[in-house]
C-alpha positions in Angstrom: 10.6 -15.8 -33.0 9.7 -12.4 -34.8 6.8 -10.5 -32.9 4.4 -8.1 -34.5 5.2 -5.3 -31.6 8.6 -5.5 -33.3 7.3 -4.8 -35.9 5.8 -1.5 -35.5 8.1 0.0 -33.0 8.6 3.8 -34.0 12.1 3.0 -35.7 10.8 1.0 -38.5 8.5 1.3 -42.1 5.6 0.2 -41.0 4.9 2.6 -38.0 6.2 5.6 -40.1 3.4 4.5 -42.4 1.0 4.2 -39.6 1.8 7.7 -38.9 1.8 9.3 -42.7 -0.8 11.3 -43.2 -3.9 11.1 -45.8 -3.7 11.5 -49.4 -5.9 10.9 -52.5 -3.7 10.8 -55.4 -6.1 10.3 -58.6 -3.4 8.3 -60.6 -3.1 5.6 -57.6 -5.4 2.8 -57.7 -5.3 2.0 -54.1 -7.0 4.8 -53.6 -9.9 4.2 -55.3 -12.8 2.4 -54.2 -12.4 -0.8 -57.3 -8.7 -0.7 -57.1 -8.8 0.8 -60.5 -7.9 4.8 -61.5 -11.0 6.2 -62.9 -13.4 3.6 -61.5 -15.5 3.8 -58.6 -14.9 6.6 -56.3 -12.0 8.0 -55.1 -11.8 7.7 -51.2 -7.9 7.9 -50.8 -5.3 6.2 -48.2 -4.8 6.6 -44.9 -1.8 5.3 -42.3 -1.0 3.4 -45.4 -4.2 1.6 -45.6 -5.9 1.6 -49.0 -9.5 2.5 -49.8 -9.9 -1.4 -51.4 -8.2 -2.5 -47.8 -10.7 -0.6 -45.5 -13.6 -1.7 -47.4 -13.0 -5.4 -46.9 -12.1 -4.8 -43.6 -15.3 -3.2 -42.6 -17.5 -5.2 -44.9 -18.9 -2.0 -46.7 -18.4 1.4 -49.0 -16.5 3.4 -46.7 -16.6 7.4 -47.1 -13.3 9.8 -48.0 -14.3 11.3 -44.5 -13.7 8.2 -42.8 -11.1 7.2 -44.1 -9.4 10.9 -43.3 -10.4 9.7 -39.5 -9.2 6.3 -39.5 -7.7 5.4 -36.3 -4.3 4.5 -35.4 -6.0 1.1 -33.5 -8.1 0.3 -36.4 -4.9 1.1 -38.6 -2.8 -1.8 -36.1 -5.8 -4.2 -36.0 -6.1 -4.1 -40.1 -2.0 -4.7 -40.1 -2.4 -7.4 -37.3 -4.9 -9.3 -38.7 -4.5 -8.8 -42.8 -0.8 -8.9 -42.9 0.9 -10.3 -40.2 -1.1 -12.9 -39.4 -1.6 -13.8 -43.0 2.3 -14.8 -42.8 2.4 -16.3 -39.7 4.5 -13.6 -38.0 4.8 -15.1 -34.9 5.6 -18.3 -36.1 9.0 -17.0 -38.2 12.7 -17.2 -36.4 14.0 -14.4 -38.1 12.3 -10.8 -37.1 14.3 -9.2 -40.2 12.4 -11.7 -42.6 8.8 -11.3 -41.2 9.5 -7.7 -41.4 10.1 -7.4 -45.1 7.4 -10.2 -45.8 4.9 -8.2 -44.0 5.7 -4.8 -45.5 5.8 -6.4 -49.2 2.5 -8.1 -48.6 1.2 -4.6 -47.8 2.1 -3.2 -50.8 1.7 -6.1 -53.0 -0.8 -8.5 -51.6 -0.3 -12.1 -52.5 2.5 -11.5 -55.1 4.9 -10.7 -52.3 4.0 -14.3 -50.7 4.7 -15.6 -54.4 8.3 -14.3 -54.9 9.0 -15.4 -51.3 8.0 -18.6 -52.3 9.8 -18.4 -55.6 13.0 -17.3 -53.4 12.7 -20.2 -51.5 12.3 -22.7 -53.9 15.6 -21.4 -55.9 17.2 -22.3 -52.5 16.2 -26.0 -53.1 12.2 -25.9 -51.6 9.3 -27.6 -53.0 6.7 -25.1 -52.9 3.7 -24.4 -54.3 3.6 -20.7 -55.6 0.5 -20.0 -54.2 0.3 -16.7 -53.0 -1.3 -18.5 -49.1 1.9 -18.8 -46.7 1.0 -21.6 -45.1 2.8 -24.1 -42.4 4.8 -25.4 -45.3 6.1 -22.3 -46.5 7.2 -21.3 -42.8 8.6 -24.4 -42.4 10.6 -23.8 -45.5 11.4 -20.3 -44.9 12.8 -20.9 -41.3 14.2 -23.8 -42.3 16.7 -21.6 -45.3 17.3 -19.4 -42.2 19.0 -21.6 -40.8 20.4 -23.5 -43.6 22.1 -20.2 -45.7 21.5 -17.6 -43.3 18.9 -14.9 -43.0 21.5 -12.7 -45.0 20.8 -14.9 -48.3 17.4 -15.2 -47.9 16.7 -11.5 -47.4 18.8 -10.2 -50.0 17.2 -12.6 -52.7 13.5 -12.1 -51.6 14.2 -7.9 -52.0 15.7 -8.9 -55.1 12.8 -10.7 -56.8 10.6 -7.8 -55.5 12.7 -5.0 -57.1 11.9 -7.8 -60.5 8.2 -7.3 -59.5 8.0 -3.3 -59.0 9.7 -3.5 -62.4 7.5 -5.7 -64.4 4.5 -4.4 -62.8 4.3 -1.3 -65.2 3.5 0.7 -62.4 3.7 4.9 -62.7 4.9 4.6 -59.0 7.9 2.2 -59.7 10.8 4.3 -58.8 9.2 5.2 -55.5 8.6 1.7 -54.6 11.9 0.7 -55.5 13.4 3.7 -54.2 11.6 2.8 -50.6 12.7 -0.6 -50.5 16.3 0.2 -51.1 15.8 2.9 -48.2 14.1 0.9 -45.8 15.4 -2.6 -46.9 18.9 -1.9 -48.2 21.2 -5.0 -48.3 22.0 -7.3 -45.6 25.8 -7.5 -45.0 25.8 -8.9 -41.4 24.1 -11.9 -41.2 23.8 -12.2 -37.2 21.1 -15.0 -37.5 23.9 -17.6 -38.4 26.3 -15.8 -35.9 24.4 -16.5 -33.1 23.3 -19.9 -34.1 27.6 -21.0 -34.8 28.4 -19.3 -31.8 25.8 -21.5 -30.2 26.1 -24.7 -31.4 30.1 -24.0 -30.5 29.1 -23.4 -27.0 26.9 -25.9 -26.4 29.3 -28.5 -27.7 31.8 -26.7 -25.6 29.9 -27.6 -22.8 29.3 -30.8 -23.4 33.2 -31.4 -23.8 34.0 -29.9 -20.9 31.3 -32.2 -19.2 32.7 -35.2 -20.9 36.1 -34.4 -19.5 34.8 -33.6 -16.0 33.1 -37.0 -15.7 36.1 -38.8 -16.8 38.5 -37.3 -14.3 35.4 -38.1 -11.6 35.5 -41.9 -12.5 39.5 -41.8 -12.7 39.9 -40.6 -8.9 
């Protein structure tokens, strides 16, 4: 099963987010305190959490200062709790698939739960594009894992999100883009269905060889 620690270990996206420093560009929305340029104050974003984001976590307006001095902790606890647990990290087989899934919901909240589910019903799912992973869509998603190979599912979930950045509109759509390819590119190895075929050859292996053990047994 994926883990969140695996998640943010130092080699991938999310903890050289954690890390980034503080900015508080006036054309990005996130940074402002209604999630609207121009409206509201500007209070910026910090280890990749946006002013909207802190807000709601702490239940109230939030100054630029404090979120200049926002914590790594805090930073993990808002990831934890808002994003990976929102997807039911710990409940999906595939640590490649929780890791995109969590990342996209970061940067585009319940949409990135909607193409998922999208994905997964063009592979033959009934879901309900909700936007709320739920038991059902884990169920579903695990089960494609298994059924086409984490390889598949990966490479058309990053696909319908590059759709997304597109018809978004957004000023920032080559950088998103241009970040997913670099820290998402496309999955040539798919290992998940590697492991499982070399499994399911060994343990019938086994069994064989078990089969033909007892036989010999009863014939002496």
């Amino acid at each position: 099963m994926a883990s969140f620690n695996s998640w943010m270990l130092p080699t991938k996206r999310r903890w050289r987010r954690i890390i980034a420093g503080y900015q508080d560009l006036y054309n990005d929305k996130g940074n402002w305190s209604s999630n609207q340029v121009g409206v509201g104050t500007l209070i910026g974003t910090n280890r990749s959490i946006a002013a909207p984001t802190l807000i709601a976590w702490r239940g109230r307006m939030v100054s630029k200062a404090e979120m200049e001095n926002l914590s790594i902790t805090e930073a993990m606890q808002i990831y934890k709790v808002r994003y990976w647990d929102k997807i039911q990290g710990d409940f999906i087989q595939s640590q490649a698939l929780a890791d995109i899934l969590a990342d996209m919901k970061s940067s585009a909240g319940g949409n990135a739960i909607k193409e998922m589910q999208r994905t997964l019903n063009d592979l033959g799912e009934r879901l309900l594009v909700d936007g709320a992973f739920g038991v059902a869509s884990v169920q579903a998603l695990n089960r494609q894992t298994l059924r086409v190979g984490q390889a598949r599912v990966f490479n058309a979930f990053r696909q319908r999100m590059i759709g997304y950045y597109q018809r978004i509109n957004s000023p920032y759509e080559r950088q998103l883009i241009d970040s997913l390819n670099r820290d998402y590119p496309v999955m040539k190895t798919d290992w998940t269905r590697v492991v499982v075929t070399v499994g399911v050859v060994a343990a019938a292996g086994a069994l064989v060889a078990y089969g033909i053990y007892q036989y010999q047994q009863i014939q002496t």
